[in-house]
C-alpha positions in Angstrom: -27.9 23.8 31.1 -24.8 22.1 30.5 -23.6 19.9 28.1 -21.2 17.7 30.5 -23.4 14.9 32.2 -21.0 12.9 35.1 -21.8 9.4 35.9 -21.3 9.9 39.7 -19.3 12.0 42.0 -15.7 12.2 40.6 -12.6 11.4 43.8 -9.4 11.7 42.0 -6.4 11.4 43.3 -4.1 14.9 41.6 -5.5 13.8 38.1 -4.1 15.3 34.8 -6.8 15.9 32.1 -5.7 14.0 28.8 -7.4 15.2 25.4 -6.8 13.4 22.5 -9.7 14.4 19.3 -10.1 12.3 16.0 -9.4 15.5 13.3 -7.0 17.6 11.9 -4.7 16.7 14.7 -5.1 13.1 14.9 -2.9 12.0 11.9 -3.0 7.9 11.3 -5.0 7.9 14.2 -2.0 8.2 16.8 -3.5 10.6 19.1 -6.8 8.6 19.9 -4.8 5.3 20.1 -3.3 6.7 22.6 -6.1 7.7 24.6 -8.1 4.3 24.0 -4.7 2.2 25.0 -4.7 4.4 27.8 -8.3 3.7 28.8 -7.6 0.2 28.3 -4.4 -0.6 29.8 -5.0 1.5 33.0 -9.0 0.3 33.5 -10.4 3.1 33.6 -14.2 3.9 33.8 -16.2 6.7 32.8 -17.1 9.0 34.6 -18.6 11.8 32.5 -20.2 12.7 28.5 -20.8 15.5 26.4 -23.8 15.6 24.9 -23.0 15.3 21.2 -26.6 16.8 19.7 -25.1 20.8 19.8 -21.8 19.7 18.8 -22.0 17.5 15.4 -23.0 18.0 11.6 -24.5 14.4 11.5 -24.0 14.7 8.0 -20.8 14.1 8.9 -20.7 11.9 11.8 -23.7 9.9 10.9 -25.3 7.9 14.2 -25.3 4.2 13.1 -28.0 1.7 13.6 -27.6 -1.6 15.2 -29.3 -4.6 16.7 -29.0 -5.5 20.4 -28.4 -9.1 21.6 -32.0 -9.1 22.3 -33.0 -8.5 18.5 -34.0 -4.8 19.8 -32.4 -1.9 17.2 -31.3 0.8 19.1 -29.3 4.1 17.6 -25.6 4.7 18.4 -24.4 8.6 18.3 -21.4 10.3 18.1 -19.5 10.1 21.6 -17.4 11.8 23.5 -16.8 10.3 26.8 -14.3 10.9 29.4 -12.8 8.0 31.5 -11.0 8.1 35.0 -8.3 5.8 36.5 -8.5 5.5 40.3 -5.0 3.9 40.8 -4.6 4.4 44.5 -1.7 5.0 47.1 0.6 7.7 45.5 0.2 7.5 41.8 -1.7 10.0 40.2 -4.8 9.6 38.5 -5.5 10.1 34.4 -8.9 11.6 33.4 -8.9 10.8 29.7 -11.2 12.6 27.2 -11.3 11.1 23.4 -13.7 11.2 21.0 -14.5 13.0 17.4 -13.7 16.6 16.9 -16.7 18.5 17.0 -17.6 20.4 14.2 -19.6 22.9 15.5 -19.9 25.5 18.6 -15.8 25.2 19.3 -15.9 27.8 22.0 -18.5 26.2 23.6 -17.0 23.1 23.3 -13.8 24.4 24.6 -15.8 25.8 27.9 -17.1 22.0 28.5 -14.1 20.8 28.8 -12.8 23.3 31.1 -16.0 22.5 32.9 -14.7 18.6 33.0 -11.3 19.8 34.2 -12.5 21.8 37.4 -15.2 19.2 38.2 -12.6 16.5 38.1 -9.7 18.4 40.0 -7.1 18.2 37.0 -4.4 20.1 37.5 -3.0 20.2 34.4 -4.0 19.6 31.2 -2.4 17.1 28.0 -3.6 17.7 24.7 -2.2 14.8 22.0 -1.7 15.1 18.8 -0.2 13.7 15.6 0.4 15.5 12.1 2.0 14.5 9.0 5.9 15.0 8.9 9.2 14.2 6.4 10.1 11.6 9.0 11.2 8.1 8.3 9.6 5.2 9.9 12.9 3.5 10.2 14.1 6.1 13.2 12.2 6.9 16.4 9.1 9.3 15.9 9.8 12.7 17.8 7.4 14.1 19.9 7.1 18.1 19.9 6.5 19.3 23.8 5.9 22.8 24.2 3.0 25.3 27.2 2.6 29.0 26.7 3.2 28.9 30.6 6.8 29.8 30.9 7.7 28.7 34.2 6.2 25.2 33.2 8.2 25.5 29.7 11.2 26.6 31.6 11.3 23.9 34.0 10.7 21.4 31.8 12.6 22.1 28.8 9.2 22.7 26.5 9.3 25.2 23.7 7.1 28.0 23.5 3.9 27.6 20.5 5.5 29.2 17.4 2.7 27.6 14.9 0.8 30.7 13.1 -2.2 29.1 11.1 -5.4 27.1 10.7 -6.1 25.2 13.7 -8.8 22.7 15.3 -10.4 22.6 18.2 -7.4 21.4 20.4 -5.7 25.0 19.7 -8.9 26.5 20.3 -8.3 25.0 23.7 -5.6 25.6 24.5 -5.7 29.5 23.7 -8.8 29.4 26.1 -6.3 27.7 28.9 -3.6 30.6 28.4 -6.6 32.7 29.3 -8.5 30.6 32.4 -5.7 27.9 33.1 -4.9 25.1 34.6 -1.4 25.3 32.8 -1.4 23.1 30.0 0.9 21.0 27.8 0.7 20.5 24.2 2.2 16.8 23.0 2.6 16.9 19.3 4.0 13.9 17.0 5.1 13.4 13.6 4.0 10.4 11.2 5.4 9.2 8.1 3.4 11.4 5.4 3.9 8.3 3.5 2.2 5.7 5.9 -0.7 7.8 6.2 -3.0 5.3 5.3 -2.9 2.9 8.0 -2.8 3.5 12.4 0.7 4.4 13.1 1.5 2.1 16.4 5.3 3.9 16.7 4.1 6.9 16.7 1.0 6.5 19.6 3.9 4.6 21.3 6.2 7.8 21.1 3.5 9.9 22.6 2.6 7.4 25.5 6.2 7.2 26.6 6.8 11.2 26.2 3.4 11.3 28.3 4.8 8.8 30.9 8.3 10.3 31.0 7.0 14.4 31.7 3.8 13.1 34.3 5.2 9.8 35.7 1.7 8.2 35.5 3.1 4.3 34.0 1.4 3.9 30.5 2.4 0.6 29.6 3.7 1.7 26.2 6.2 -1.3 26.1 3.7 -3.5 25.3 3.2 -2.0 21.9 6.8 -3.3 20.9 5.5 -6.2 19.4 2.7 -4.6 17.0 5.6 -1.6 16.1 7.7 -4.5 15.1 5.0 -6.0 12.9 4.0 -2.5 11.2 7.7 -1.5 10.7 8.4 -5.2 8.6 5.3 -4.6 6.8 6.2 -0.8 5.7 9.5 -1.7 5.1 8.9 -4.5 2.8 6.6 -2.0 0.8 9.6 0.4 0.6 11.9 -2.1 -0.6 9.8 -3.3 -3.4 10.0 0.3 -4.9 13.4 2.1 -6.0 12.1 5.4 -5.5 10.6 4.9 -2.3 14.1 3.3 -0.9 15.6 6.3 -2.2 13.3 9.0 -0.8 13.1 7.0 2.7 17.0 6.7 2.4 17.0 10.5 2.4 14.6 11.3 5.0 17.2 8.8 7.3 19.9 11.0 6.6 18.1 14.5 7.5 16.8 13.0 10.4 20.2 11.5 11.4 21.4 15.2 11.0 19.2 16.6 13.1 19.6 16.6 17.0 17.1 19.1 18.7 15.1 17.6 21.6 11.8 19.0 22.0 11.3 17.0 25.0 14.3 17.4 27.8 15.6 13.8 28.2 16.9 14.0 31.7 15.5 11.7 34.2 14.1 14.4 37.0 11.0 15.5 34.8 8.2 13.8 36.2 9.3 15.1 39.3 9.8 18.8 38.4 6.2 18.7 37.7 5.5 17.4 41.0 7.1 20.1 42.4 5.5 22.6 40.1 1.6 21.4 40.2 2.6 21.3 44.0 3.0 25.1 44.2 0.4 25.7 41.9 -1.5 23.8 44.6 0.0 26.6 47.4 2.4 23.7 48.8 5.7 24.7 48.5 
């Protein structure tokens, strides 16, 4: 018996699985901002759950008690729920998939999820993430693109995965996808080691625009100018008040000034490469 329980009968429109896990991958919470702005902004229901009972330590991820507007105390577990746009006419649809990063059973895990992909139609896969980086918060946050597919890499001017190391569950995935597809694309983005302590609104903004720039699926992320405004004043006035800190974020400014590699190709045609890609994957032409 399965793990992956749907809501109703999924009828998606060329959707693109997004994964985004709370973990060793989700620095300052940036990854799973993006997915809940995502689920937000673009109304999406769900449509499917994994049953978290064969998947958690609830040492770990402790259920929590509360009381219902009726007085009535009910238990609330561990979720991990997947939501579904249904945008209609031409634009593609998002199936997003957020939640804690299990702790146990990862290939299983990782087989559930492939599950969700074929029962929903994706065509592609998205995994998000965020790590810890010597980057300033005074300069754009850079995304990291990169598929072990090489026609997909090629066309869209990803890199190839050269990380050697411990992983989570999201590389777990996506070595399973090099192995059963669909093709797959890795976003990756780095936050201010220094900021660490707070959500990172620039940085879930960089993805979301990265994400809407390579699939063409509109993600809002403008919106977010306005709280990125408010968290860079904030960290900055922190900065100032310290001579060492203005120092150390004056050198990360000139490093990153110095550096001008594009993981992500910034010409305007991506979104439609893809098109044309998934449409041959699809036995279009």
């Amino acid at each position: 018996m399965s793990e992956l329980t749907w809501d109703g009968e999924p009828s998606l429109d060329r959707p693109i699985l997004v994964v985004a896990l709370a973990g060793l991958f989700d620095a300052a919470s940036v990854a799973t901002g993006a997915a809940s702005w995502l689920v937000r902004q673009l109304d999406a229901e769900p449509i499917a759950r994994i049953d978290p009972e064969t998947f958690f330590d609830f040492h770990q991820a402790r259920p929590r008690v509360e009381l219902t507007p009726e007085g009535n105390r009910r238990v609330v577990w561990p979720e991990l729920v997947a939501h579904a746009t249904s945008r209609g006419g031409d634009e593609r649809d998002l199936v997003i998939l957020s939640g804690q990063e299990p702790h146990l059973r990862w290939q299983t895990f990782t087989e559930v999820v492939i599950e969700l992909a074929g029962g929903a139609g994706a065509e592609m896969i998205v995994t998000l993430g965020a790590s810890p980086a010597q980057t300033p918060h005074t300069r754009p946050p850079m995304v990291f693109g990169s598929s072990t597919n090489a026609d997909l890499a090629a066309r869209l001017g990803l890199s190839r995965p050269q990380y050697q190391g411990p992983t989570g569950v999201l590389g777990v995935l996506q070595a399973a996808l090099d192995v059963t597809g669909p093709p797959a694309i890795a976003m990756r983005v780095g936050v201010p080691h220094y900021s660490m302590g707070d959500h990172d609104p620039k940085a879930t903004m960089a993805l979301l625009r990265h994400l809407e720039h390579v699939t063409g699926v509109a993600t809002a992320h403008g919106q977010l100018i306005p709280e990125v405004r408010r968290w860079e004043e904030r960290l900055s006035a922190a900065v100032a008040e310290d001579a060492e800190a203005r120092a150390y974020v004056g050198q990360l400014e000139a490093r990153y000034d110095s550096e001008t590699e594009q993981q992500v190709s910034s010409g305007d045609d991506l979104a439609a490469e893809l098109e044309r890609f998934l449409r041959e994957q699809r036995g279009e032409g």
